[in-house]
C-alpha positions as a Python dict, from the first residue, in 0.01 Angstrom:
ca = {
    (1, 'X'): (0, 0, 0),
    (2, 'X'): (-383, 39, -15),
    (3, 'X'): (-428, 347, -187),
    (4, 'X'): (-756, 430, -454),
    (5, 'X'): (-766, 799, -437),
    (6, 'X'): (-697, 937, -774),
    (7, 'X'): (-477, 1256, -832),
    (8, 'X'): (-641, 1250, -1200),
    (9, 'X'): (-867, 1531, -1205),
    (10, 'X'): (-1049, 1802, -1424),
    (11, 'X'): (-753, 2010, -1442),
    (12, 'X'): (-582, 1707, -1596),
    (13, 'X'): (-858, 1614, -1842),
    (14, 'X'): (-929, 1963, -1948),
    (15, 'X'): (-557, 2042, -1968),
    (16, 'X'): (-526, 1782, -2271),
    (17, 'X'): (-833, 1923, -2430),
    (18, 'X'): (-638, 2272, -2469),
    (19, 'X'): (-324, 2076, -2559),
    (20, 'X'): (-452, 1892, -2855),
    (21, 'X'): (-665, 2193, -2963),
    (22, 'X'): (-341, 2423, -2964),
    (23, 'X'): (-154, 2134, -3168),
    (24, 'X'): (-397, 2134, -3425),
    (25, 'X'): (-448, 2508, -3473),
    (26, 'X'): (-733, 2555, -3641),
    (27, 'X'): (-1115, 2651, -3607),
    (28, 'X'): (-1262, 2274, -3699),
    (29, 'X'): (-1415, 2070, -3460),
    (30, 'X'): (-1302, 1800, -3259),
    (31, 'X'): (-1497, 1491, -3260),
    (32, 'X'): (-1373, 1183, -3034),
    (33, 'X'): (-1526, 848, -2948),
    (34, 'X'): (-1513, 640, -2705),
    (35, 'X'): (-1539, 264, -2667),
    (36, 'X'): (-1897, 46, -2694),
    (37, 'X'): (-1958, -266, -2487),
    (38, 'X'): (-1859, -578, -2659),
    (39, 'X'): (-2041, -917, -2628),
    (40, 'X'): (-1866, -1181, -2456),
    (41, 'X'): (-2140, -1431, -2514),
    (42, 'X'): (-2538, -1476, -2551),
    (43, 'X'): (-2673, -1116, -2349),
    (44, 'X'): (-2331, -1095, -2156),
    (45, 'X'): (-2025, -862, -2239),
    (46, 'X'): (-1671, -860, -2189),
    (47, 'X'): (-1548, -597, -1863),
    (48, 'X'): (-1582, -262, -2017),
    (49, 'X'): (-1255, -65, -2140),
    (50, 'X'): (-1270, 254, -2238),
    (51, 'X'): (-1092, 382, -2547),
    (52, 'X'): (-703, 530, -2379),
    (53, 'X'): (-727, 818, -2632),
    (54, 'X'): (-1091, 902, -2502),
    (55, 'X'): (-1038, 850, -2130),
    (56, 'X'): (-680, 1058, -2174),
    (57, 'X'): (-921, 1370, -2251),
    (58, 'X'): (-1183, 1341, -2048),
    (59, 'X'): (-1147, 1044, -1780),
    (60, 'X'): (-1489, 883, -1798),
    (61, 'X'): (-1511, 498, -1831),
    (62, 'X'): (-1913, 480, -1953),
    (63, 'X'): (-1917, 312, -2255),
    (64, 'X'): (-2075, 459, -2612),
    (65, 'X'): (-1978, 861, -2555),
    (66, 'X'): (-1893, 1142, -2724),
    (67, 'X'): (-1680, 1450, -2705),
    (68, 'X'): (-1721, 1769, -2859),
    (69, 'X'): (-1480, 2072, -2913),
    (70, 'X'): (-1593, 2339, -3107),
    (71, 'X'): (-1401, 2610, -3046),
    (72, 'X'): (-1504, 2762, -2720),
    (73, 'X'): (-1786, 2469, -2662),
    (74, 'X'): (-1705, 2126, -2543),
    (75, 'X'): (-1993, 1904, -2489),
    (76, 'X'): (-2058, 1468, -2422),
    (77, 'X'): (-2285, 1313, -2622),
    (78, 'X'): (-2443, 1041, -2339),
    (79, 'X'): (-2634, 749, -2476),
    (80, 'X'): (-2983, 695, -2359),
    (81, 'X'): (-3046, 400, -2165),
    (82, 'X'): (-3335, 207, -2179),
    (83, 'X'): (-3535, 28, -1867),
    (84, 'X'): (-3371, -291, -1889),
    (85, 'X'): (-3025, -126, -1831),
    (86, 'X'): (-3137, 178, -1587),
    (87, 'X'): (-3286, -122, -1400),
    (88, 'X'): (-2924, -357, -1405),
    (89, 'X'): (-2684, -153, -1483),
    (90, 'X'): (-2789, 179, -1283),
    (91, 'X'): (-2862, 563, -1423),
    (92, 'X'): (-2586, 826, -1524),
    (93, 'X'): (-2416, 1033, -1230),
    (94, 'X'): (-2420, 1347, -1394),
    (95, 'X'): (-2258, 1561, -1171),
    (96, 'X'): (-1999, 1292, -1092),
    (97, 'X'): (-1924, 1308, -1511),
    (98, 'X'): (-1888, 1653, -1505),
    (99, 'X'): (-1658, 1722, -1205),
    (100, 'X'): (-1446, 1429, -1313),
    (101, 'X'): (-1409, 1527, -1669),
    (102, 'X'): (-1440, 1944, -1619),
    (103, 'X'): (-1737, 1954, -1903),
    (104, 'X'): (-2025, 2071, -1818),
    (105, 'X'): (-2257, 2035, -2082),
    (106, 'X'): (-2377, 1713, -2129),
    (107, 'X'): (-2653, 1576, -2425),
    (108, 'X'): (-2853, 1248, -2452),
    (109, 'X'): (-2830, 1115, -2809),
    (110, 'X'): (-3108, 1278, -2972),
    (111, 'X'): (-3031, 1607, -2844),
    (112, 'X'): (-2604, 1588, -2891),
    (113, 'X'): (-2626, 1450, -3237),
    (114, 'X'): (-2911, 1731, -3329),
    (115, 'X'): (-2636, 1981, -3212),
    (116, 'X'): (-2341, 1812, -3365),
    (117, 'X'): (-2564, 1753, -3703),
    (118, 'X'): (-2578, 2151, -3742),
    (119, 'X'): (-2227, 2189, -3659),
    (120, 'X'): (-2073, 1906, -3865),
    (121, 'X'): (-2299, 1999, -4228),
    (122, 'X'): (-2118, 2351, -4217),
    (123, 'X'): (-1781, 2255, -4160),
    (124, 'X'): (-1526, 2190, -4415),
    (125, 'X'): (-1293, 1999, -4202),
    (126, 'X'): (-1322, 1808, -3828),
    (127, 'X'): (-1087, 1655, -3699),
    (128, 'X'): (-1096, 1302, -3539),
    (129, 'X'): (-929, 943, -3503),
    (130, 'X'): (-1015, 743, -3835),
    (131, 'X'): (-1180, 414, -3773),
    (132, 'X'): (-946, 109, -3752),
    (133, 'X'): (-1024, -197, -3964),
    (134, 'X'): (-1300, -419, -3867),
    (135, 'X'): (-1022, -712, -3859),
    (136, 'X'): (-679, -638, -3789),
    (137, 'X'): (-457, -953, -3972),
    (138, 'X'): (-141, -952, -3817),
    (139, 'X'): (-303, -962, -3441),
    (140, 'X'): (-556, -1155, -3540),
    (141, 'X'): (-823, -981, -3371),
    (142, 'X'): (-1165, -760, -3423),
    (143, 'X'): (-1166, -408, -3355),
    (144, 'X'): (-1403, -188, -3129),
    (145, 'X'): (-1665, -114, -3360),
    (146, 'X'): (-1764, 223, -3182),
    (147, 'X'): (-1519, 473, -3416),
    (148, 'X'): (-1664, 307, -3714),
    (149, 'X'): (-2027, 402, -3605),
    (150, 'X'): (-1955, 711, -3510),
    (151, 'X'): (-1710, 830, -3834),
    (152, 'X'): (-2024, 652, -4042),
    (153, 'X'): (-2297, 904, -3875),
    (154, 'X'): (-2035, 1218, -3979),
    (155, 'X'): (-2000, 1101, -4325),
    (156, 'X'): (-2393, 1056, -4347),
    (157, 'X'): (-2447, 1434, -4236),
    (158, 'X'): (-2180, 1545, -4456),
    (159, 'X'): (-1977, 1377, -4702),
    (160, 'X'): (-1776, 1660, -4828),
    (161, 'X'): (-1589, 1718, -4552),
    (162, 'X'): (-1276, 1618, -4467),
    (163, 'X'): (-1148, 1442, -4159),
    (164, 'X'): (-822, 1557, -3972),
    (165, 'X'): (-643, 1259, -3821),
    (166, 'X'): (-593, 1358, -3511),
    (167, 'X'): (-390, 999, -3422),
    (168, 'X'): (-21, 1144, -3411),
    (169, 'X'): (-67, 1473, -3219),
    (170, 'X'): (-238, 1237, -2933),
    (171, 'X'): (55, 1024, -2970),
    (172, 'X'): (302, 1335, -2911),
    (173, 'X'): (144, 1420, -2632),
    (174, 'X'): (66, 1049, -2475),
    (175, 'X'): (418, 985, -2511),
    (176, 'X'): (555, 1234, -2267),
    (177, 'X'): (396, 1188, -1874),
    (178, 'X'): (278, 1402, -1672),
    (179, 'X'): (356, 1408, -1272),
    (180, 'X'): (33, 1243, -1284),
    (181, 'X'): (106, 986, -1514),
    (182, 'X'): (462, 869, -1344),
    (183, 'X'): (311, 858, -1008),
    (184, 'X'): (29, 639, -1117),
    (185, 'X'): (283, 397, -1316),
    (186, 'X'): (521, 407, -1030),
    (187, 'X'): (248, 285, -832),
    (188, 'X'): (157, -21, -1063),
    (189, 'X'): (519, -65, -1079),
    (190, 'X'): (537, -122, -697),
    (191, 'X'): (251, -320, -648),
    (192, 'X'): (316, -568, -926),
    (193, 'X'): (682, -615, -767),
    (194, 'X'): (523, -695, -417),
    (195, 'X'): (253, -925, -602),
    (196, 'X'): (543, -1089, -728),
    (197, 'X'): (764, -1155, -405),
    (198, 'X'): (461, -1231, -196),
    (199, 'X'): (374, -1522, -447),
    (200, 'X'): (731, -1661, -541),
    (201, 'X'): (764, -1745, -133),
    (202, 'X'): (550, -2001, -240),
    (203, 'X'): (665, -2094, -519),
    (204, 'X'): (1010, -2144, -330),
    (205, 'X'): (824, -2376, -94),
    (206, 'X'): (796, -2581, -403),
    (207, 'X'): (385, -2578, -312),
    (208, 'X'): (294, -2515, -636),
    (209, 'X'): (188, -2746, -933),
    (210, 'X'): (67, -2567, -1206),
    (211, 'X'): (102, -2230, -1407),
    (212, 'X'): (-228, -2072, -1319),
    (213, 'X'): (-144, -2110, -940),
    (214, 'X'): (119, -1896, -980),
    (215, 'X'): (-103, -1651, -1173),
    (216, 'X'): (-359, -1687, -879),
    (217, 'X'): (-123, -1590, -638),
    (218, 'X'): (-14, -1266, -820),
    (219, 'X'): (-349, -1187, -908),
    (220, 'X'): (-500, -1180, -557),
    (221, 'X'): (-208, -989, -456),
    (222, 'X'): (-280, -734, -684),
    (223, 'X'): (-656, -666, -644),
    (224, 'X'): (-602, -680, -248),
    (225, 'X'): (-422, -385, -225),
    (226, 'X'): (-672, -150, -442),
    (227, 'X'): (-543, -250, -793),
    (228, 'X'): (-800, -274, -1103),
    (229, 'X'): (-642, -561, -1190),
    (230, 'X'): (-386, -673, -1464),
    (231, 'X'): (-300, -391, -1757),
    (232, 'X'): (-322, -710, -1998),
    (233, 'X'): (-338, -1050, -1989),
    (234, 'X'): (-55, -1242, -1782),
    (235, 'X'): (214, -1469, -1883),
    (236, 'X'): (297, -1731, -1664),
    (237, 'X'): (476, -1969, -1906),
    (238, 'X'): (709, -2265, -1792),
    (239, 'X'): (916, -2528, -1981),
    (240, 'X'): (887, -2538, -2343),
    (241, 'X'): (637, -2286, -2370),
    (242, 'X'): (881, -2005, -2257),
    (243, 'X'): (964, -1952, -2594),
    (244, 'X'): (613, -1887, -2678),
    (245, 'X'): (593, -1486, -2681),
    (246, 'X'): (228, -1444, -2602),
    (247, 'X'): (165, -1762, -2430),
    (248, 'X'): (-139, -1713, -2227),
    (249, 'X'): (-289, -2046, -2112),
    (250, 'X'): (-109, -2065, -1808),
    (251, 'X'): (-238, -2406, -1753),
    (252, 'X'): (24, -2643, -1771),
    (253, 'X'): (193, -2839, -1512),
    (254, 'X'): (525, -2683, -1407),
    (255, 'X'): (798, -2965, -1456),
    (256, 'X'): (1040, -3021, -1160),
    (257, 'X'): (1327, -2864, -1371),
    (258, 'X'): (1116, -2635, -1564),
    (259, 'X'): (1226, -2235, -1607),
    (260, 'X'): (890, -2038, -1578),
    (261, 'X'): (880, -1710, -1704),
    (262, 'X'): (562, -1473, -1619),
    (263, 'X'): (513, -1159, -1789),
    (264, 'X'): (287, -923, -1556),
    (265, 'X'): (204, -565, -1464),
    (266, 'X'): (-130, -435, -1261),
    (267, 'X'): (-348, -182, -1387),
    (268, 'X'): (-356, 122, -1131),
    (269, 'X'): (-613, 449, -1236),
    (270, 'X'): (-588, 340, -1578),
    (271, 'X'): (-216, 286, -1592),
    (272, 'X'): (-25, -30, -1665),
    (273, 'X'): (290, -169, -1528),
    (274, 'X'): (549, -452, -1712),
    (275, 'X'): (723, -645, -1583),
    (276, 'X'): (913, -1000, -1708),
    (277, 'X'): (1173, -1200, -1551),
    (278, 'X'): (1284, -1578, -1590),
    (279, 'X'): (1293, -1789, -1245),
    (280, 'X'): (1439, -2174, -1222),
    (281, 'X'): (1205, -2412, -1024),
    (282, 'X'): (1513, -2641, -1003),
    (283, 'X'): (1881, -2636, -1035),
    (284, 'X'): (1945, -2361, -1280),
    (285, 'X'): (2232, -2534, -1566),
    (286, 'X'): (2558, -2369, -1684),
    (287, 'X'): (2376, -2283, -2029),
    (288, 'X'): (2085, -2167, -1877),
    (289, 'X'): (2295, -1922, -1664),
    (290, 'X'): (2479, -1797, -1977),
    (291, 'X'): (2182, -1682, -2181),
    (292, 'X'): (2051, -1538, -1865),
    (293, 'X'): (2312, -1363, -1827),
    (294, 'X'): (2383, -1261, -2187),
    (295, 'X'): (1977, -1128, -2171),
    (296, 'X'): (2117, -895, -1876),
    (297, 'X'): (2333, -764, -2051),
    (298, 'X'): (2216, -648, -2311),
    (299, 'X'): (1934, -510, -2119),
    (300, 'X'): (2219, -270, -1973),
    (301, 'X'): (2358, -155, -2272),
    (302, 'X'): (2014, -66, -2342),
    (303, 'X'): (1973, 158, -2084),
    (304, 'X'): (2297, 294, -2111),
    (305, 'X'): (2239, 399, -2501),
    (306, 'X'): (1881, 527, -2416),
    (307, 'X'): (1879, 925, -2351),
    (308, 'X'): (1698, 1219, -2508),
    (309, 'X'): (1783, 1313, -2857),
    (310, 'X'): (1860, 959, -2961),
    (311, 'X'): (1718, 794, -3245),
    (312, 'X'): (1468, 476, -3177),
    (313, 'X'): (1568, 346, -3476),
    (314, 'X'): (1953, 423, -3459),
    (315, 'X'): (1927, 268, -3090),
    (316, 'X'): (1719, -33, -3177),
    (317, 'X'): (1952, -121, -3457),
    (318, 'X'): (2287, -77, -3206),
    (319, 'X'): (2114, -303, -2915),
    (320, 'X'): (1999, -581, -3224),
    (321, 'X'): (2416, -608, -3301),
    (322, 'X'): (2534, -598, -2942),
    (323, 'X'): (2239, -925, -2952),
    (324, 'X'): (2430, -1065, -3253),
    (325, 'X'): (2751, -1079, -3075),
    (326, 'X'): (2582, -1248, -2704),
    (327, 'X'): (2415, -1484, -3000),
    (328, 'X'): (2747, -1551, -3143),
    (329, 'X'): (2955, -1636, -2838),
    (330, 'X'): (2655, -1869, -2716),
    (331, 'X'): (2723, -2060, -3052),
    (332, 'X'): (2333, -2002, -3164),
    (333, 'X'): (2476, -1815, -3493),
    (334, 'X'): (2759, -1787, -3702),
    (335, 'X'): (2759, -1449, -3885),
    (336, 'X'): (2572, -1125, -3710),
    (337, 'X'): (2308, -1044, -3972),
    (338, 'X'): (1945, -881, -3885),
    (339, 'X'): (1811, -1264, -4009),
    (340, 'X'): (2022, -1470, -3812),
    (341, 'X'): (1957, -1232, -3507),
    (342, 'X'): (1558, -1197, -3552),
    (343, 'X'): (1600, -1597, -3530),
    (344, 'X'): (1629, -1593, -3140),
    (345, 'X'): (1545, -1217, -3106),
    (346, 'X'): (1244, -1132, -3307),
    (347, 'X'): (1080, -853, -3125),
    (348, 'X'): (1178, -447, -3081),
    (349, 'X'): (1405, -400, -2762),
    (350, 'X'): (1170, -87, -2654),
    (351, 'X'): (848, 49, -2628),
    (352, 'X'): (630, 357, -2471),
    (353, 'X'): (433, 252, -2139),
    (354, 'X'): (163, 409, -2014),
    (355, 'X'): (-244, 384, -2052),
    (356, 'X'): (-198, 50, -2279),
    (357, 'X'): (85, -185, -2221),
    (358, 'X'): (173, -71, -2582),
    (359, 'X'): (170, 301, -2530),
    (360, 'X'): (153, 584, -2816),
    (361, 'X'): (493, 674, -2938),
    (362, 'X'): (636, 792, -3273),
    (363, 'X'): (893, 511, -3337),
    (364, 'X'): (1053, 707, -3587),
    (365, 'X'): (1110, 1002, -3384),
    (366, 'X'): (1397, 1075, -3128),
    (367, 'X'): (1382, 961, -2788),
    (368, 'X'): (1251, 1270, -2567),
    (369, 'X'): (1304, 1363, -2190),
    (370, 'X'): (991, 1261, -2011),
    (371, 'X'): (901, 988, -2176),
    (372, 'X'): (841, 630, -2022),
    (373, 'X'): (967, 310, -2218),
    (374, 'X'): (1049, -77, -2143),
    (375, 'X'): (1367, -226, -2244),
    (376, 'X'): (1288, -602, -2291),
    (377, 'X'): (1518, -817, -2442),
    (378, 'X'): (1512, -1138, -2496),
    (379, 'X'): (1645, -1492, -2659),
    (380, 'X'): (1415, -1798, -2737),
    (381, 'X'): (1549, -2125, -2823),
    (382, 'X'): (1275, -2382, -2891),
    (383, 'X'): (1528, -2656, -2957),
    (384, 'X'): (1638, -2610, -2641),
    (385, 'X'): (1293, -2567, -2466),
    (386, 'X'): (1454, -2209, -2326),
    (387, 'X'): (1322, -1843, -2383),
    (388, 'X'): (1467, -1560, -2149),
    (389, 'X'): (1322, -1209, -2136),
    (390, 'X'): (1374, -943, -1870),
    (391, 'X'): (1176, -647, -1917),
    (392, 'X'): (1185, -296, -1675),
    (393, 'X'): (1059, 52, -1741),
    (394, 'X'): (1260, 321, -1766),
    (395, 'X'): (1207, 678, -1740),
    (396, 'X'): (1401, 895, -1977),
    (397, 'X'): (1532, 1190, -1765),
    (398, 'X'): (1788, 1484, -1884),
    (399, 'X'): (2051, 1288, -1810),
    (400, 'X'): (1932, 900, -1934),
    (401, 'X'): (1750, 593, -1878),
    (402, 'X'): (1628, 575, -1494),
    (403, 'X'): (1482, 207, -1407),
    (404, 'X'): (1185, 258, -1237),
    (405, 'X'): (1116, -130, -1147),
    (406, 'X'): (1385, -136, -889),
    (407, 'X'): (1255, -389, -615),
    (408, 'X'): (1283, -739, -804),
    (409, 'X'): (1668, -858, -829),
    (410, 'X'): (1806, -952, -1210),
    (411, 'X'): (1867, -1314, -1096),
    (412, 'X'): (1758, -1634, -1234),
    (413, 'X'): (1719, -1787, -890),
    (414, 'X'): (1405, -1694, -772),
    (415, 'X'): (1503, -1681, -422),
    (416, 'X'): (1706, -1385, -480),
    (417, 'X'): (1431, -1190, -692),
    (418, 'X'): (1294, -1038, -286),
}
């Protein structure tokens, strides 16, 4: 399965450019940044990841850039690099930038931002992606603070003008794959399932402990066949922690009874897979089976509901009652009401897949041939120390909702999931 050459190209990169340009249909200038380097601690920084809305239109992962498009002209603007990083971190491949990305013209700092300074204090409008908050509440996280920086420097040359938001014709076009695209999530898809199998033999031998050996096991999988790595951070949660959504310590000891769910997909040229399933380390119990079960199927009137020209929010709404009534008849509520639902079921059944694990997608729009989403429900009981999820992608063809994870088995015995 060892397979790093990239079908992402120049045509592909420059092919966006014109798309977004043609959406926006007008004469002022595009102005996109990418990601900066983040500390991780002391002089040290986390691994680099480049802004998905930057790398989408031009396919370079070097942190601190800028693209250009003014009108006919499309230009980077390269940061300088000093001697301490030339002599760590290595010099720019120019020529490697511009064949990968199809722009040719490429400016240190002083010289790009001279050029973009004459530009921008003439121009009414540009259009760009506004800056996110510095803190984001409900994630509890900070953001990239490279946007910020970059919108400031605009505003300094000229505060008059007006920024374009450039944020939902990117999403439009994110959320329908290319050949490109597909191929390159099929690919994750596959490699993640035959991370999985190869690990779970072992976890069948009963040779394993703790969480993070299972996590081990997947991860070396992954990277040995060519993968970057994980498309976010793994879940490998057992016990009572199941029915912790974004459990991520995947430390604990795995109980001789325990269910463990794990939550994984590999990152392969930039593109994520997403997987979940629920496996028994023990005897699975008559209740267990029954949610498990009820999870499944719901998951298939998901995909049986999911084709082009539906609404997301008609079809989220339809899958949230068909969970009511699998709720009801498992005696976890009484009366099928959004609140009594969201009580076991608090998360969307769906979302886009694709460069983040959480891809662009209008959620108030219609569902729309070519697009790639995951159908993930679930039901967490912490009473009961259970949580179930199965997740899959699907891609939406003419004709429906084609699973595209395939190769792991909807059974809570791990010894029938290869």
């Amino acid at each position: 399965m060892k397979n790093t050459h990239s079908s992402f190209n120049a045509t592909f990169f420059s092919g966006n450019r014109r798309k977004l340009c043609s959406l926006i249909n007008g004469t002022a200038p595009i102005i996109i940044s990418g990601n900066g380097l983040m500390q991780r601690s002391a002089d040290d920084v986390y691994r680099f990841r480049q802004d998905s809305n930057f790398w989408y239109l031009t396919g370079i992962d070097i942190p601190g850039l800028v693209l250009v498009i003014d009108k006919d002209l499309e230009y980077l603007i390269i940061p300088d690099l000093n001697t301490n990083q030339k002599t760590f971190d290595g010099e720019y491949n120019m020529d490697k930038i511009k064949e990968r990305s199809g722009i040719s013209e490429i400016y240190t700092e002083k010289g790009g931002w001279k050029k973009l300074r004459t530009c921008v204090k003439k121009a009414e409008y540009f259009a760009s992606l506004p800056p996110p908050k510095p803190y984001i509440d409900c994630y509890g996280m900070f953001t990239n603070p490279a946007r910020y920086m970059v919108n400031k420097k605009l505003r300094g040359i000229n505060p008059d003008s007006t920024m374009i938001d450039v944020g939902m014709e990117l999403a439009s076009m994110r959320s329908i794959k290319q050949p490109q695209e597909i191929a390159a999530i099929k690919t994750a898809i596959r490699i993640t399932e035959n991370a999985v199998r190869q690990s779970l033999k072992y976890f069948n031998k009963r040779t394993l402990s703790y969480e993070y050996e299972l996590e081990a096991l997947i991860s070396k999988e992954i990277r040995f066949v060519g993968a970057s790595g994980y498309g976010y951070d793994p879940i490998i949660a057992s016990g009572p922690r199941t029915s912790t959504l974004h459990y991520q310590d995947n430390n604990h000891a795995v109980g001789s009874n325990d269910l463990i769910l794990f939550d994984v997909g590999a990152s392969y040229q930039s593109y994520t897979a997403d997987i979940t399933r629920v496996v028994s380390y023990g005897d699975i119990t008559t209740r267990q089976q029954r949610i498990w079960d009820s999870v499944v199927d719901v998951q298939n009137y998901a995909m049986s509901i999911l084709k082009p020209a539906v609404s997301f929010r008609a079809y989220e709404n339809d899958v949230m009652l068909y969970m009511g009534q699998k709720l009801a008849a498992l005696g976890l509520i009484k009366k099928i009401t959004s609140e009594n639902i969201r009580q076991y079921f608090p998360h969307a059944v769906s979302h886009s897949l694709g460069l983040d694990v959480h891809d662009l997608y209008d959620d108030t729009d219609f569902v729309k041939e070519g697009m790639v989403l995951q159908i993930e429900p679930g039901i967490y009981i912490p009473d009961e120390q259970i949580g179930m999820r199965i997740e899959d992608a699907y891609l939406i063809t003419k004709d429906g909702a084609k699973k595209m994870s395939n190769n792991l088995c909807s059974e809570l015995n791990a010894r029938k999931l290869f």
